[in-house]
N, C-alpha and C positions, 0 to 999 in steps of 0.2 A: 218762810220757814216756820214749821210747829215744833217744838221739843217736847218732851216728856221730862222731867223732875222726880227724881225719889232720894228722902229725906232717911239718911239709916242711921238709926240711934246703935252705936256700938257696945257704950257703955253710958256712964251718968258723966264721962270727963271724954267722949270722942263721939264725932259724928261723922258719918258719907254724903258727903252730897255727888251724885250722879246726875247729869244731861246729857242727853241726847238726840240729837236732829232726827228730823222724821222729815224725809224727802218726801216732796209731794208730786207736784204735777211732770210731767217730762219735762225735761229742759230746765229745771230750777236749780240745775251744777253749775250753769252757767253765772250764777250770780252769787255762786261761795256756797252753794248746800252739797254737801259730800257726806252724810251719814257717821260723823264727828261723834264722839263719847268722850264728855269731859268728866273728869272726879277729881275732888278737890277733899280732905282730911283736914277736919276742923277737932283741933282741940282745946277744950273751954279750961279757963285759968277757976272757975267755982264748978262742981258741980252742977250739972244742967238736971233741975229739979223735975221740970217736964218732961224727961226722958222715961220712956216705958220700955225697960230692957227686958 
């Protein structure tokens, strides 16, 4: 399985995180790859100083 990763600065207090499968060869459903999109909302208790909004 490969995924992809993208990292989304919201604000300076919420971020996205996105993944995603990237099905590859024929046959690799057979072993749990189904083209799955997971995102998860991350929000930070300080200020995320490294944020470029």
């Amino acid at each position: 399985m490969d995924c992809e990763i993208d990292l989304i600065p919201v604000s300076r207090s919420e971020m996205w995180v996105i993944v995603a499968e990237s099905m590859q060869p024929v046959g690799c459903e057979r072993y749990g790859s189904d083209d799955t999109i997971w995102a998860a909302r991350i929000l930070w208790n300080k200020p995320n100083r490294l944020a470029v909004v």
